[in-house]
C-alpha positions in Angstrom: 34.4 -51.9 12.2 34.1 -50.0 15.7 36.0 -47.0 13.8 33.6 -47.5 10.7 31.1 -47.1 13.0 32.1 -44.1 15.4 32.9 -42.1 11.7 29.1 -42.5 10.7 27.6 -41.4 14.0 29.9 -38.2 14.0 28.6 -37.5 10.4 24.9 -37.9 11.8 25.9 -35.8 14.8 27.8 -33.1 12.7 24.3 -33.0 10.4 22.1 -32.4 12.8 24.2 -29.4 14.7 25.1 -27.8 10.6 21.3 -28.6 9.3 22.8 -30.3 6.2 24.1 -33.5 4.7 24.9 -34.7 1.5 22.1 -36.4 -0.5 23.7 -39.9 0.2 23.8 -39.2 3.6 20.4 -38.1 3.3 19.4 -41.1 1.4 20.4 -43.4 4.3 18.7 -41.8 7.2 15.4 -41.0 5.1 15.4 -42.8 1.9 12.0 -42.2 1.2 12.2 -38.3 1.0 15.1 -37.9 -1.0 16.9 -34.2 -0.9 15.1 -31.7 0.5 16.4 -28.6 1.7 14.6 -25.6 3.6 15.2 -22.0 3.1 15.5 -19.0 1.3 15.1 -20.1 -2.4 15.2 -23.5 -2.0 14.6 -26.5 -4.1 12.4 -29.8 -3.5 13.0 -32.5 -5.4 10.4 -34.9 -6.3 11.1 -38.5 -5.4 9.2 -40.1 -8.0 9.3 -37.4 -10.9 12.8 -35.8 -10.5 11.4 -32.0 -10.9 12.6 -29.3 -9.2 9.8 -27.6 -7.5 10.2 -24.1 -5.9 8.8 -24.4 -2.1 7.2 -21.1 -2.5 5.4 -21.5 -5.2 7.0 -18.3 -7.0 9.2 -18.1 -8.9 13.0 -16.6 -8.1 12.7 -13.8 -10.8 9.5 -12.4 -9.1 10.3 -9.2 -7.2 9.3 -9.4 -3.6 6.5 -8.0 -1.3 8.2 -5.2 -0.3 9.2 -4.5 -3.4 5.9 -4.4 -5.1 4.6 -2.1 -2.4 7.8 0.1 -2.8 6.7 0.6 -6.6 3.4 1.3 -5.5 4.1 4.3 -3.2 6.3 5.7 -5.5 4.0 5.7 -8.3 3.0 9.8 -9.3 -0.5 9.3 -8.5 -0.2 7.4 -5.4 3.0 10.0 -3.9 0.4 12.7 -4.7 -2.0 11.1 -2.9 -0.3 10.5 0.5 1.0 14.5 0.0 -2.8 15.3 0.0 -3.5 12.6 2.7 -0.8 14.1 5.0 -3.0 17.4 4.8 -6.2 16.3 5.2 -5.4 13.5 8.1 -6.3 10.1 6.0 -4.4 7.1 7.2 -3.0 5.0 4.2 -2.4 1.5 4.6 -0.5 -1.0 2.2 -1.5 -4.3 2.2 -0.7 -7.5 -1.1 -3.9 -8.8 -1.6 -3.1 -11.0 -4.4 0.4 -12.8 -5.3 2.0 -13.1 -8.1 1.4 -16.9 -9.5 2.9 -18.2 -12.7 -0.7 -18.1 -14.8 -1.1 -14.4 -12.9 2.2 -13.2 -12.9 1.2 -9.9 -10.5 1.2 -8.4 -7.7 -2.0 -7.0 -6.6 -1.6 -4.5 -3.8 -4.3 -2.8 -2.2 -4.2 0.8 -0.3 -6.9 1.4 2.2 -7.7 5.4 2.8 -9.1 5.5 6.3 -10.1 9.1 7.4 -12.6 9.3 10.5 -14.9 11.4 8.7 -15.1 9.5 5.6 -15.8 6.0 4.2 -13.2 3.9 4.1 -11.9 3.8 0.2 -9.9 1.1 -1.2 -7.7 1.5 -4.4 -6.1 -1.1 -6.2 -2.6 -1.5 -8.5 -1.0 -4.2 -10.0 2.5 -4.6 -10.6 4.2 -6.7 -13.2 6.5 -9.2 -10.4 8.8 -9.4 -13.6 9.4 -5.8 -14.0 8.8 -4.3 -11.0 6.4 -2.1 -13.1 3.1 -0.6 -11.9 0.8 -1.6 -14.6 -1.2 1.8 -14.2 -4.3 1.9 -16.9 -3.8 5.2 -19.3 -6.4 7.7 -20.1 -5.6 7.0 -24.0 -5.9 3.3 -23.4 -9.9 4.0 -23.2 -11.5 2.8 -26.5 -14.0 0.6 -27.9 -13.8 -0.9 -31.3 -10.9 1.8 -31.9 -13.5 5.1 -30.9 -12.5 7.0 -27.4 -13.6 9.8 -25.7 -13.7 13.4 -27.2 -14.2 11.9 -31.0 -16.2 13.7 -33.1 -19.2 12.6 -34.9 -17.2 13.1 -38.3 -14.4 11.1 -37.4 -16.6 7.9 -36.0 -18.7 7.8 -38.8 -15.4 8.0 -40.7 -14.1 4.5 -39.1 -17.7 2.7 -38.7 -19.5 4.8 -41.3 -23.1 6.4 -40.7 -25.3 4.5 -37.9 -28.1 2.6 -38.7 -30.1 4.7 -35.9 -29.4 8.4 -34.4 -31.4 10.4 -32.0 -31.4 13.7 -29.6 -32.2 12.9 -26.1 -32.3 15.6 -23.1 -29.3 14.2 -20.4 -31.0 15.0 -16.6 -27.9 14.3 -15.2 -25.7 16.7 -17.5 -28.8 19.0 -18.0 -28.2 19.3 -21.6 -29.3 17.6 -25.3 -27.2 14.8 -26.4 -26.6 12.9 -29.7 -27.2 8.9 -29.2 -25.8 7.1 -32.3 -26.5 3.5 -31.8 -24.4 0.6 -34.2 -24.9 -2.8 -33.8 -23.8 -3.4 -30.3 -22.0 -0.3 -29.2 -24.0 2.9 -28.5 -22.0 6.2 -28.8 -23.2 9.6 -26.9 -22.2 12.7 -27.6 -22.5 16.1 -25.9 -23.8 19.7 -26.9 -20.4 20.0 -28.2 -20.2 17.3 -30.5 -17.5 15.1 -28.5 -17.7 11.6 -26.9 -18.9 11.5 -23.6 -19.8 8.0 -23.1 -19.5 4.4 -25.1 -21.1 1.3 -24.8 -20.8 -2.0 -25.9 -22.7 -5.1 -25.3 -21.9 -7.0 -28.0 -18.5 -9.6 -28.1 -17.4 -7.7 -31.7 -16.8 -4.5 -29.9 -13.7 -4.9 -27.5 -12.4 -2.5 -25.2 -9.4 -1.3 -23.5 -6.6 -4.4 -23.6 -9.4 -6.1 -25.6 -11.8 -6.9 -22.9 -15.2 -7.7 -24.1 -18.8 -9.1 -23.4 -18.9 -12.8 -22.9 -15.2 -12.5 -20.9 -15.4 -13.1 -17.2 -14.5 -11.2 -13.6 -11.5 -13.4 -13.5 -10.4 -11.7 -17.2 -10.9 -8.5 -15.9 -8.9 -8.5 -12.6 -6.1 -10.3 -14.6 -6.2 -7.3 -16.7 -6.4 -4.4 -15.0 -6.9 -5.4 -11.0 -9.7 -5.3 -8.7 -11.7 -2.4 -8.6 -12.1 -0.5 -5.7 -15.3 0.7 -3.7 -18.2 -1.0 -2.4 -18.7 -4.3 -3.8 -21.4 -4.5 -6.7 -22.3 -6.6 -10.4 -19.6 -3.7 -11.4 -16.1 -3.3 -11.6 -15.1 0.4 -11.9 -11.9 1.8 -12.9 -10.3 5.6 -13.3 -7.1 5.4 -15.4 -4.2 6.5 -13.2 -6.3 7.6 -10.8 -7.9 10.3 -12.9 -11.5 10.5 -10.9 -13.1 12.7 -14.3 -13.1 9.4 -16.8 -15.0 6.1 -15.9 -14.2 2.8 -17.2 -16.8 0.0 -15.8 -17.8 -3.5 -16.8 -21.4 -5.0 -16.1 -21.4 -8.6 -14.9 -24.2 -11.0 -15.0 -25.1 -13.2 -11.5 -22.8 -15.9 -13.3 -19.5 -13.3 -13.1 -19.9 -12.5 -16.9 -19.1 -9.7 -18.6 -22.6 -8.1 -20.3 -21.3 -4.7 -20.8 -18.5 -2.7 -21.0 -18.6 1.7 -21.0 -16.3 4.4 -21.4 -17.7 7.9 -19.6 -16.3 11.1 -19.5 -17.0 13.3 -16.2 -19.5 15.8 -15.9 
C-alpha cells in the first residue's frame, strides 16, 4: 500500500515539474475541469458538452498577425507607398485593428502615415486569414446596377433604356456643362465628353460594387471592403487600390444605414 502510495505522489510530483498528465490523472486531482491543456494551438474540452473549443478563438487555418501585415507591406500600392514615404520623411506604422473571427474571417490592418507637416492619414486593408490574400478593391469593380465610370450615354441607355428625366446642369466644381440622367433611384452624370463621371444610387434595386446597397448597414460595409480611412464622418470613403483619382463612398443615416451609395471619377 505504502509503495501504491509513494508511485502516485512521484506521478503528481513528475506532473507538476513536465506541466502535463494524462486525462486520468487529471481527472483525479481536478475532476471538475476535465482536460485542459495550455499553449500554442491548444484544445479545451468542455466538461459538460464534449466540444473542442480553440482557446484563441481563431481558428488554426487563419494565417497569423505577422503574416497579415507581411501581405500588407508587400502589396504594389502599399511598397510604392513606403518608396515615396522614404523620400518625403512620413513614418509608416502597421498596426491589426480588427481580427479575423469565424463570421469575419479577416484581418483588418491599419497603416498610420505620420509626417510632421501633415495630418496624420490612416489607410485601411483587409486580408483574407484563409489565403493570406490582400483583398484590395479594383477600379473595374466600381459599378452600380452593372453601369461604371467612363460609359457612354449610348451604351446606358442600351442596358436601362432612355431615362424617364434628363437635364444639362453647369458643374462649379468641374467648371463645365454636364448631362444629369436620372432613373428611378440611380442618378447618372456625365461630362462635356459624354462619359460617366459620377453614379448614384439611393434606392435598394440598384446595388453596387460586391452588391452593396441602400438599406445595408456600416457593419455590411466594413465586412466588405474594410474601414475607411480619414477623419471620421456619416461616410465611408474608399479609392480602389489606392487610386486617389476614383471615389467610392457610402452615405449612412444616424442609425448606421446605408442611404446612398456613389461612384465619382476625379477631376
Amino acid at each position: 500500500m505504502l509503495k501504491r502510495v509513494i508511485l502516485v505522489l512521484a506521478v503528481i510530483v513528475a506532473g507538476f515539474l513536465t506541466g502535463y498528465y494524462s486525462e486520468a490523472i487529471y481527472d483525479l486531482i481536478w475532476p471538475e475541469k476535465g482536460l485542459q491543456a495550455v499553449g500554442p494551438g491548444s484544445v479545451k474540452k468542455s466538461s459538460d458538452t464534449g466540444e473542442n473549443k480553440s482557446i484563441t478563438g481563431q481558428s488554426s487555418d487563419y494565417i497569423s498577425k505577422g503574416d497579415a501585415i507581411s501581405a500588407v507591406k508587400n502589396f504594389p500600392v502599399v511598397e510604392k507607398l513606403a518608396r515615396v514615404s522614404e523620400l518625403d520623411g512620413t513614418q509608416l506604422i502597421f498596426e491589426v485593428d480588427q481580427e479575423p473571427t469565424e463570421e469575419f474571417p479577416v484581418w483588418l490592418v491599419e497603416i498610420k502615415e505620420r509626417h510632421p507637416d501633415k495630418i496624420p492619414e490612416s489607410r485601411y486593408f483587409q486580408v483574407d486569414a484563409a489565403t493570406g490574400k490582400v483583398l484590395d478593391l479594383q477600379t473595374d469593380e466600381l459599378e452600380i446596377s452593372g453601369i461604371g465610370l467612363f460609359m457612354t450615354k449610348r451604351e446606358v441607355e442600351a442596358a436601362l433604356g432612355r431615362p424617364p428625366k434628363s437635364s444639362r446642369v453647369y458643374d462649379k466644381d468641374r467648371k463645365q456643362t454636364v448631362r444629369v440622367s436620372d432613373y428611378k433611384g440611380l442618378e447618372i452624370v456625365f461630362d462635356s465628353k459624354g462619359g460617366i463621371i459620377r453614379l448614384t444610387a439611393d434606392d435598394p434595386e440598384h446595388a453596387g460594387p460586391r452588391g452593396i446597397k441602400v438599406g445595408d448597414s456600416k457593419k455590411d460595409a466594413i465586412r466588405m471592403f474594410g474601414k475607411a480611412g480619414g477623419v471620421p464622418t456619416k461616410a465611408l470613403v474608399y479609392n480602389p487600390a489606392g487610386d486617389e483619382q476614383v471615389k467610392f463612398s457610402i452615405k449612412l443615416d444616424s442609425d448606421d444605414k446605408i442611404v446612398e451609395v456613389s461612384i465619382e471619377a476625379g477631376q
